[in-house]
N, C-alpha and C positions, 0 to 999 in steps of 0.2 A: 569681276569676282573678288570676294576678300580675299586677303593672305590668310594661309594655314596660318594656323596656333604655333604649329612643330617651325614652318619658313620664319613667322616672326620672329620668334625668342632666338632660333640661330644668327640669323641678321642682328639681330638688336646686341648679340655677343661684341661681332665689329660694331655697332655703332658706340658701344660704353666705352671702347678704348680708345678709338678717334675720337670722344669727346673730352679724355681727363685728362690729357696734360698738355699744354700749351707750347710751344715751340719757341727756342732761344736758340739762335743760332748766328756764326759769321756773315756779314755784306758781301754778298756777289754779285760780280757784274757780267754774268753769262751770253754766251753768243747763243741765238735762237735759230733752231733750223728754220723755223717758220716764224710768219708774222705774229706776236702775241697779243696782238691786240684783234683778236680775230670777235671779239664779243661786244666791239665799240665805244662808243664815251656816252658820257648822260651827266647833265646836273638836276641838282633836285635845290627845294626848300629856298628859296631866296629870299634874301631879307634886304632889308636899306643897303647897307653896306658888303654884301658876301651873297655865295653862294657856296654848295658841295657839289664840288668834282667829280666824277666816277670813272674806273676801269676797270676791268682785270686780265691780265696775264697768263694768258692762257694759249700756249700753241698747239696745242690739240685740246680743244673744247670737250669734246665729247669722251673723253681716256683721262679722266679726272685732272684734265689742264693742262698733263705733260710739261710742267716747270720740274725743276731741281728741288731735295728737299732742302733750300738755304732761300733767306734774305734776300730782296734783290732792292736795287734804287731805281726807285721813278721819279722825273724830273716832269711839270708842268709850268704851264705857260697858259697868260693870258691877257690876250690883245682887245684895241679898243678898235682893232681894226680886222677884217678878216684877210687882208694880207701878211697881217705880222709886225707889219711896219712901226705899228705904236707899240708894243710890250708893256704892261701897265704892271704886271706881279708873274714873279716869277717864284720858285719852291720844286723842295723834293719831298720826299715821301718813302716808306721803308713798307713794299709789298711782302707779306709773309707768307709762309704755309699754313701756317694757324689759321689764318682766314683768304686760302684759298687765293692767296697774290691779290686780292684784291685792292682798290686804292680807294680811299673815302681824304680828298685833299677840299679841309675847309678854307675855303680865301675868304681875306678880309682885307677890308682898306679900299671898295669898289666905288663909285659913282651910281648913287638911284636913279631907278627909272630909265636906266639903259640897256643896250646889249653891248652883250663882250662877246670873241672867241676864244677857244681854247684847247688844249692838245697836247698831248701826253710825250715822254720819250722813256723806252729804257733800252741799255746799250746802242744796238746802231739802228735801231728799229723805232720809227714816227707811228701815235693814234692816226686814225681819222681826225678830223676836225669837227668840233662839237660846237653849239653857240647855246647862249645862257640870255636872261636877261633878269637885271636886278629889280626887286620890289622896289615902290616907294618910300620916299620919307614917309614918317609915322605920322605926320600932321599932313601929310600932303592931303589936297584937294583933286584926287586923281580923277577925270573925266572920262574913262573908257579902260574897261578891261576884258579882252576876249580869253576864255578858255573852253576849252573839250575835256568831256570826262569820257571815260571806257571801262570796259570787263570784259570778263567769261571770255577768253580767247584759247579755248581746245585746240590742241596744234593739229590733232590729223585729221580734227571735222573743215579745215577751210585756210584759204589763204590769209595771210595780215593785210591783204587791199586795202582795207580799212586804213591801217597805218599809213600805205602811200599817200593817199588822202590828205588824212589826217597832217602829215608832213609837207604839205602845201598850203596848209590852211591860215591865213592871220592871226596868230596866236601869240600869248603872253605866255602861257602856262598849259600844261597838261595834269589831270588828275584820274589816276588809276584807281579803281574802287576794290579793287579782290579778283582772285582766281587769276594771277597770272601766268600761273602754269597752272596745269591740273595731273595729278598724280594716278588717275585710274585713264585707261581707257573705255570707251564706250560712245553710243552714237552710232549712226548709219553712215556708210557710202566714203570712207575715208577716203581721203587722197594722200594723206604722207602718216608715217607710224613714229611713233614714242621711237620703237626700237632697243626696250628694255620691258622689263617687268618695272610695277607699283614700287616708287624709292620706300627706303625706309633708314637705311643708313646716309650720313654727311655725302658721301662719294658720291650715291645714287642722287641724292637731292640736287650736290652741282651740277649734276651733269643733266638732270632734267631742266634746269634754269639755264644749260651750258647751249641745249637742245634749242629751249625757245629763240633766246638770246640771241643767235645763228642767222635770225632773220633777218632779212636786207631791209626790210622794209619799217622792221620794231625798232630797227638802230637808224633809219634815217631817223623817226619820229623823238627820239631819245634825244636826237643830237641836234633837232631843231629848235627845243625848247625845254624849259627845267621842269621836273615833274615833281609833284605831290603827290605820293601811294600808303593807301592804307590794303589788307591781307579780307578775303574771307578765310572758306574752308577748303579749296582743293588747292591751296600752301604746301597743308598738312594731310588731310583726309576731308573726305566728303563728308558733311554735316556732324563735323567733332562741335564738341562743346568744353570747355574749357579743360577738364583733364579726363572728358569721356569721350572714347573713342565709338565711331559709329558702329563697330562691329565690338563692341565692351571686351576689347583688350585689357590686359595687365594693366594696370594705373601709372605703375611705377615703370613698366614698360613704354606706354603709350607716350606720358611725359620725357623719357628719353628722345623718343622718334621726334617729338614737339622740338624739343630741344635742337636738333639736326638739322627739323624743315628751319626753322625759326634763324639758324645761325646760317644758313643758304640764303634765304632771302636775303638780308642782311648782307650779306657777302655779293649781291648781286642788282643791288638798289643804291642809290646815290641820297644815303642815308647821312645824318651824322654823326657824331662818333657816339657823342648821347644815346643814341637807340641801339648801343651795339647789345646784344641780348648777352644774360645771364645764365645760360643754362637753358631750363623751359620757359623762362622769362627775355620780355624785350616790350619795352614801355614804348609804342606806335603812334598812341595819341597823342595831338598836338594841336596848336593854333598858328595858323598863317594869314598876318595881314597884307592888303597892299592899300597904304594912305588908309586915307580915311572912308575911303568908299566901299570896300567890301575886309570881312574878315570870316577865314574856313575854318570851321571845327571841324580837324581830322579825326573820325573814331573809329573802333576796334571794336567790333561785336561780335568776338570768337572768342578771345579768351579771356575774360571775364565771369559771361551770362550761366544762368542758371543750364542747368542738362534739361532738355526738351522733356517737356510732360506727354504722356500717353504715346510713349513709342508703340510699333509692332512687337509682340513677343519675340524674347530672346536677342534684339537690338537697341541700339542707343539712334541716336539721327530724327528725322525729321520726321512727320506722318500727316494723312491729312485726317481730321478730326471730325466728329461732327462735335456741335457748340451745345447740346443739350448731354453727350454723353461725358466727354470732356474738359468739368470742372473745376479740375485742377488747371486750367490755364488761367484761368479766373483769380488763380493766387498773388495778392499783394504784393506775395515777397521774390515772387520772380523776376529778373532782371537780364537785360541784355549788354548791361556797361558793365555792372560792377558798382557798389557804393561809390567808389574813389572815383570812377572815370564820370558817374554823375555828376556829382557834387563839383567835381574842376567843368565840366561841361553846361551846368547851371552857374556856376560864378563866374565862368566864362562871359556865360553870355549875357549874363547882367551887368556886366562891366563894358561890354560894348561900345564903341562911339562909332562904329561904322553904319554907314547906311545900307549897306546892305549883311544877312547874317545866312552864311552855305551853310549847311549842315551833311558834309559829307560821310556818309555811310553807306552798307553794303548792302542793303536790300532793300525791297519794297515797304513803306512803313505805314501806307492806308491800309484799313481793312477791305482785305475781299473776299466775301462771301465763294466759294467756287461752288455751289451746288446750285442747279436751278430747280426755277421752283420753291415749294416748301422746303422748311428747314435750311440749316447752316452748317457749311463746312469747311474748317479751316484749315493752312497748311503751318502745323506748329515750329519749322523749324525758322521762321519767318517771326517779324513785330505781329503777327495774328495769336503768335502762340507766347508772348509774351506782353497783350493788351494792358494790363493795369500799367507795367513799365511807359509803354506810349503815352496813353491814358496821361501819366505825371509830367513827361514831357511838354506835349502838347499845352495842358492844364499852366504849367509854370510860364511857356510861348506866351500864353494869353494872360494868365495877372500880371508879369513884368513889361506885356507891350513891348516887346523884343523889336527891333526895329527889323522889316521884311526879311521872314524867316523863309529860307529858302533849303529844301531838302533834295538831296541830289541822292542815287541809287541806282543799284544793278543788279547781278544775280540771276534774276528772274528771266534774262534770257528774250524780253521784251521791252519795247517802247510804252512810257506810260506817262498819264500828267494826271493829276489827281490833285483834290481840295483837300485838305488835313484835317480834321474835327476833333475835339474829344468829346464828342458823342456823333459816330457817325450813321447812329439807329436813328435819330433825330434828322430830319429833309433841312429841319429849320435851324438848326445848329450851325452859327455862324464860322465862317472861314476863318481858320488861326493861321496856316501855314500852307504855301503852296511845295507840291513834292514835282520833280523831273526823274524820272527811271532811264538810264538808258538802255537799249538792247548789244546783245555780245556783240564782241567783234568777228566771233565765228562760232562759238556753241550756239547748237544746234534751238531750238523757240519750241514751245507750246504748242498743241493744237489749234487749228480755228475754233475750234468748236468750246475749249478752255478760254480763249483768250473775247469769243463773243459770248460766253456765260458771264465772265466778269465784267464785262459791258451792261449785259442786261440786269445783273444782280446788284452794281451796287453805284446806285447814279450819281456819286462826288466822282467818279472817274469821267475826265471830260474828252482822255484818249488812251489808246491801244491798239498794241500790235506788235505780233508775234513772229511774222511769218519773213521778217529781215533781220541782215546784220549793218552793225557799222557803230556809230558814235555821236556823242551829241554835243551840242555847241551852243556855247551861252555867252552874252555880249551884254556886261552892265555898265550901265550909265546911271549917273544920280536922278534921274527921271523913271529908270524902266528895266527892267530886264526881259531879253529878249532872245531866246531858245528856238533852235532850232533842231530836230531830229534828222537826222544823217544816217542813209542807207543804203547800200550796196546793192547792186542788183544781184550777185549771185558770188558766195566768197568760195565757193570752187573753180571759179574761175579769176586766175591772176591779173586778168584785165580788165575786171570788172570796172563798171561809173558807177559814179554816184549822183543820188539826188537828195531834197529833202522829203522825208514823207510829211512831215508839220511844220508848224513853226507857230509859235505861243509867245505871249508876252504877260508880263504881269506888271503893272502901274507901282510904283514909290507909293506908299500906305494903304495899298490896298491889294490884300491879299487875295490869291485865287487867278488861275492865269484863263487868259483871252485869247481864242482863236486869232491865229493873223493871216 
């Protein structure tokens, strides 16, 4: 259910004042009744020479972290060994309350193309032990890289099994697509609860991230490999659109609350210091290469794009359409980047020298029809409700000859592999870009009966499916890329196995992936 009008604007009272003034305070070196590293390590972002560190300080996670309000020192380390025994770089770092104790330690000065350990100290109290591994040189010729992407992980619809998993799996890297907390409850058959009401102030938001975080199984996966995470909408709110709220709150309201979710993530992602958000701003997108074989365009399709055409009366968010009533999607001038995140995203990618090009983003970017039979209907808060935007992408894929454009995506709550077209009305309309969706790691999927209408309606989809959770797994080599979907048998139960439901490949220059 939405928040009242009257609960917002009270909450949002504390949220204006935990946001405006920043905290300067004395170095303490405090004794902890409890362990503070109760929420784990994680690196993220790796490059030739470096990686970002993460922690935060936190001895009661869940009670807005239970630190002091003072400065404290954290001391890191990192070894070329997982005994310790080599020590390669060592450093401190100054946890605040401004941001929640948390640590963002950039090291530099690493060795490509390796792993390191590493682990935190403050006062008498050791992290866990985290492990990283460095990208390549930028000319390297790198011959294999495995990663897994994920989403949509609703804490009380299912366990993180997935993550167990996932944290045993051969991997270089993990990438996070959105939704990794969700702020609303909803869903059948829970098995464990938020345990609050929908955040809206800073306090509320750590502690929703304090909630997930908790998980044994989300901080094994954290700490086995460095992550790349881009944000959809349940950050902030279900199906916001840049400063429109789904439920058309205050503006100037709304953007506070952004301002809260936005400086928690951040506070809770092994970010760098680059992304530390401004306010209701925080610059997400990015590029990450490794050698010369692949390079990821991180983007952000929340707070830039146009507010969704032909809502429900009296709401903002998402709708499903039909294509002859709702014209306005048909609008040129709507967008899901942004001019600026464009234009860096097209010169991106024409500047390219890898051989392979990800295009990481949050949702499903083929069209699908969901209606069967006659006529069409689209769901707009999705690249359906912002076609001509795709349309330009796609369109740009194919006159630059982008070398194997590769689209990776989540959201949607299912497994999917789809052909890219800019014109997918056309049967004959050649293959510009292969897409990989993968399904949540525990929100809840689709119907059968939705997820075999999109089969039947729109034949560039060469697979689907609804009815699992888990994650997916992608293995490039300068010959091929080669996917496989990973899935859980059942994420209410913490014991769950796993298997593949597919496994797809797509050929160096030729796009469009092949059953395997």
């Amino acid at each position: 259910m939405p928040l009242s009008r009257r609960a917002f604007l009270a909450r949002s009272g504390a949220l204006a004042v935990a946001l405006a003034v920043p905290f300067s305070g004395a170095l303490a070196r405090p004794r902890f009744a409890n362990n503070p590293f109760t929420l784990g390590v994680a690196s993220g972002y790796p490059r030739p020479d470096g990686v970002v560190l993460w922690t935060r300080l936190a001895p009661e996670p869940l009670a807005g972290g239970g630190m002091p309000e003072a400065a404290v020192e954290v001391e890191w380390e990192i070894a070329a060994d997982e005994g310790f025994r080599n020590i390669v770089r060592r450093g401190r770092e100054v946890a605040t309350p401004e941001l929640a104790h948390s640590v963002h330690a950039e090291v530099t000065g690493l060795e490509p193309s390796r792993w390191y350990w590493y682990r935190f100290r403050a006062g008498r109290d050791a992290s866990p032990v985290g492990r990283t591994r460095i990208a390549p040189a930028a000319d390297a010729a790198a011959d294999r890289l495995r990663f897994a992407f994920a989403s949509c992980q609703q804490y009380e619809q299912g366990y993180y099994v997935a993550y167990r998993h996932m944290a045993g799996e051969d991997l270089d890297l993990v990438i996070h697509l959105g939704d990794y907390i969700y702020e609303s409850s909803w869903g059948r058959n829970h098995v464990r609860a938020h345990g609050a009401e929908e955040p809206v102030t800073l306090e509320e938001y750590r502690n929703r991230y304090a909630l997930y975080k908790s998980d044994a199984d989300l901080q094994a996966a954290h700490a086995a490999f460095p992550w790349l995470v881009t944000w959809d909408d349940h950050e902030v709110q279900n199906d916001y659109a840049d400063d429109r709220s789904q439920h058309l709150d205050p503006r100037a309201l709304f953007l506070m609350r952004r301002a809260a979710a936005y400086q928690a993530y951040y506070e809770h992602m092994p970010l760098p210091a680059a992304m530390r958000p401004r306010g209701p701003n925080l610059r997400l997108y990015t590029r990450a290469a490794f050698g010369r074989l692949v390079e990821f365009s991180m983007l952000d399709t929340r707070q830039y794009r146009s507010h969704q055409v032909c809502p429900r009366p009296g709401r903002g968010g998402g709708n499903t359409v039909d294509a002859d009533e709702c014209r306005e999607r048909l609008d040129a001038g709507l967008t899901m980047l942004g001019a600026a995140q464009e234009k860096w995203l097209h010169d991106g990618l024409a500047a390219s020298l890898a051989r392979w090009n990800v295009i990481a983003q949050q949702t499903l970017m083929t069209q699908a029809d969901r209606k069967p039979g006659e006529g069409r209907q689209f769901w707009s808060d999705g690249w359906d409700g912002y076609p001509k935007a795709r349309e330009r992408l796609l369109k740009f894929i194919a006159d630059k000859r982008i070398a194997n454009p590769i689209v990776i995506g989540g959201d949607v709550h299912m497994s999917a592999v789809a052909d890219l077209k800019i014109d997918f009305d056309d049967a004959r309309a050649p293959v510009v870009a292969t897409e990989f969706v993968g399904t949540s790691i525990t929100s809840q999927g689709p119907s059968r009966q939705r997820v075999e209408t999109i089969l039947a309606e729109n034949p560039h989809f060469k697979f689907a499916n609804g009815s699992r959770r888990g994650y997916t797994l992608v293995e490039l080599s300068p010959k091929r890329c080669v996917t496989r979907l990973r899935a859980i048998d059942n994420a209410t139960d913490p014991q769950s196995d796993i298997r593949d439901l597919a496994a797809f490949t797509v050929e160096d220059g030729r796009p469009g992936a092949q059953r395997t």
